[in-house]
N, C-alpha and C positions, 0 to 999 in steps of 0.2 A: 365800666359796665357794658358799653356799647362795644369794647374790645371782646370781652368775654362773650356776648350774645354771637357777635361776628363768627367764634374760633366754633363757637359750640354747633351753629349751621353748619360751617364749614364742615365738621366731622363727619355731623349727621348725612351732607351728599356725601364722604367720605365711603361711609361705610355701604351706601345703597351703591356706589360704583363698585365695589369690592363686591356686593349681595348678586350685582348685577353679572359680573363676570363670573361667578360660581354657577348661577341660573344659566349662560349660556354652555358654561362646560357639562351642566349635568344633561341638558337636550340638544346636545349637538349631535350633526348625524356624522362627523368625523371619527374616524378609527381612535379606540381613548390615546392612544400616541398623540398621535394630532391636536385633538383637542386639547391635551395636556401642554402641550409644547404653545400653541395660540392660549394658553390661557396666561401662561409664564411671561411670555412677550407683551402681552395686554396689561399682565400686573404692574409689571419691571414700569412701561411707560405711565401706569397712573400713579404710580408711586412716586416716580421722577417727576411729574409735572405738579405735584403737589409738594412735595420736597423742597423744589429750587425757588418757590415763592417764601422762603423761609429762608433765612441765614443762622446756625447754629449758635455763632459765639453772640449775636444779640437777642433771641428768645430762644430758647432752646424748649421750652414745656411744650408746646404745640407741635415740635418734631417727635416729642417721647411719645404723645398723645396718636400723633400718625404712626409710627412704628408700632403702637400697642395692637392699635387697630389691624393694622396690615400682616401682625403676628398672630391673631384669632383669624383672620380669615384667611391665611393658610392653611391653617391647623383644619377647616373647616374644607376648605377647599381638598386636602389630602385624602379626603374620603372616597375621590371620585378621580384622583392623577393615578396616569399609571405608574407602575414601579419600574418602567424600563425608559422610562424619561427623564435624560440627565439634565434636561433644565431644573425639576423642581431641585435638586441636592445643589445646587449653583445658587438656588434664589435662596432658599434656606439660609445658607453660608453666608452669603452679601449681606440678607436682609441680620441675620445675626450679629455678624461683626461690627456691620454700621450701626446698631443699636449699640454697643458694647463700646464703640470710640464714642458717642454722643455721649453716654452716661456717663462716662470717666471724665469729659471734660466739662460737667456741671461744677460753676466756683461756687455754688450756692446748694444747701439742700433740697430738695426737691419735695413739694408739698403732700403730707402723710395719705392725702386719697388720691390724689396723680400714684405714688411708689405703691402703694395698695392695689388697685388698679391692673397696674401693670404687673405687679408679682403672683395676681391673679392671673392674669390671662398669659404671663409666660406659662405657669403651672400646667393650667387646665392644656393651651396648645402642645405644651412637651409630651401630656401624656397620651396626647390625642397622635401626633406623630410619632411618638416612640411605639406603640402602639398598631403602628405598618411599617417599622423598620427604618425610622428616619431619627438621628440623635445628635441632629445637627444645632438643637438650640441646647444642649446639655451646659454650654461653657456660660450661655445668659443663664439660665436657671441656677447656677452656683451664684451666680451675681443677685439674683432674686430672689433668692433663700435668705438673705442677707436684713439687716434691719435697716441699712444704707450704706452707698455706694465705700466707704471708708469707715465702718463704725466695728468692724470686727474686730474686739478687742487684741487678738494675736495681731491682726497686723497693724494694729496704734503701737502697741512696745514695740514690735519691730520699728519703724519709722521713729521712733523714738530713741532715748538713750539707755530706756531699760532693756534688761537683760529677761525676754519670756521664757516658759517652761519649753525645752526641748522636748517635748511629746508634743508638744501645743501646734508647737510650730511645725514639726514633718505633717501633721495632721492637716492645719490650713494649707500648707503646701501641696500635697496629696488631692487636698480635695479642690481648690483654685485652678492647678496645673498650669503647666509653662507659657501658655499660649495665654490667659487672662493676666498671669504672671508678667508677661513680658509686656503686657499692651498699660501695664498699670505704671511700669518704669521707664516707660516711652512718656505718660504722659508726665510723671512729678518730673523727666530731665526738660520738654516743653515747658514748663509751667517754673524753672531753674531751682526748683528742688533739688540740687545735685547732695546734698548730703544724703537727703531719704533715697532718692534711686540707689545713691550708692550702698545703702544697708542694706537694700531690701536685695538688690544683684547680687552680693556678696553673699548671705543668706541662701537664692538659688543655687549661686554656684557651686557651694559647697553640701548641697544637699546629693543626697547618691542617686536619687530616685528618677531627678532627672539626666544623669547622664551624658552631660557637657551640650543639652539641646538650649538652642534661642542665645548663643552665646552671651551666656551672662557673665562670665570671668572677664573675657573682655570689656562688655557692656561697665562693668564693675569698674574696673581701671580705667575707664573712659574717664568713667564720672571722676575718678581719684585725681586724674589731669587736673581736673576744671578745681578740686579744691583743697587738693593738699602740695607740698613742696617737692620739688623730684627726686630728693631723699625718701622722702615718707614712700615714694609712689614707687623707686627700687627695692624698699625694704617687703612690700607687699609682694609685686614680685617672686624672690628670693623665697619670701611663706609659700607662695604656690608652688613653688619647685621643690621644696623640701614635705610637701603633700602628694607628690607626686604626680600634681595640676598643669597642665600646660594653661601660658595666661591668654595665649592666644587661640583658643577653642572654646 
């Protein structure tokens, strides 16, 4: 209880430092360049100093819980950056991706009003930045469209041994794309899931849509290394040569 009272202040000065550096961007007498660029720098280090009092692989909810927050007051903050400041498309991108490794390496569900929450205020911030030109959290939003982090039934039979609908499956692929794609088979070979990365690469790589990017064919045969005989793994091979796949692309 007194952990939970602790995390719950803690957000609360969280979010009045975030309220706070928005309030200085919007009355600063700097050119909006300027101010935009000191707002970026100001965020990046309150985000960091609250960050590294946390370690991921042993509480990881209190990191989602700063990320969610830090994702609304961008969104809120972009009303007032300028458009010719490549800091904000830099913090977007970081602060995006580091949300999107943290959630993938949850070994645990994540509780129904924490993922609510945050599925919330990806939403509302996507469409508040997309909205000036900014669709840099499009790849978390596919992730928060979602009922949880691994529950899309297309890609459970993928990982699996059944055999999903081939509509199904270009469809989740299409809509996921290579870059959430690849970061999801980064982590099941971390975690020595090598059978399921290797469905799921194999899968990529033979889909047309991607076009030999995030080199999955490879990534694929990686994993075939780590769990089949080096028979099985020239026979695979030889199938991509006769696909007209190079394996090393």
């Amino acid at each position: 209880m007194a952990e939970e009272e602790g995390n719950a202040t803690e957000f609360v000065a969280l979010r009045h430092k975030f309220q706070d550096l928005i309030s200085e961007l919007k009355r600063s007498s700097e050119s909006t360049l300027d101010a935009s660029n000191s707002f970026c720098q100001d965020f990046c280090q309150v985000l960091m100093h609250h960050g590294c009092q946390r370690r991921p692989d042993e509480d990881p909810l209190p990191l989602l819980e700063m990320y969610t927050v830090a994702i609304m007051c961008c969104a809120e903050a972009s009303l007032f950056l300028s458009p010719e400041c490549e800091h904000v498309t830099d913090v977007l991108e970081k602060l995006s991706w580091s949300c999107l490794n943290l959630l993938l390496s949850f070994s645990e569900q994540i509780p129904g009003a924490l993922w609510k929450e945050f599925q919330s205020s990806v939403k509302m911030a996507h469409g508040i930045l997309q909205a000036h030109g900014n669709s840099q959290l499009h790849t978390l939003l596919t992730l928060a469209e979602e009922n949880g982090l691994w529950s899309n039934a297309t890609l459970c039979s993928l990982l699996s041994s059944d055999i999903p609908n081939v509509e199904k499956v270009h469809e989740f692929l299409s809509r996921e794309g290579p870059e959430l794609l690849h970061m999801r088979i980064k982590h099941l070979i971390k975690q020595k899931h090598m059978e399921k990365a290797a469905r799921l690469a194999k899968t990529c790589a033979e889909f047309p849509e991607f076009g030999g990017k995030k080199n999955f064919r490879q990534i694929y045969l990686v994993c075939l290394c780590e769990i089949k005989p080096q028979e099985e793994l020239m026979k695979e091979v030889r199938v991509f040569k006769k696909k007209g796949l190079s394996a090393l692309h």
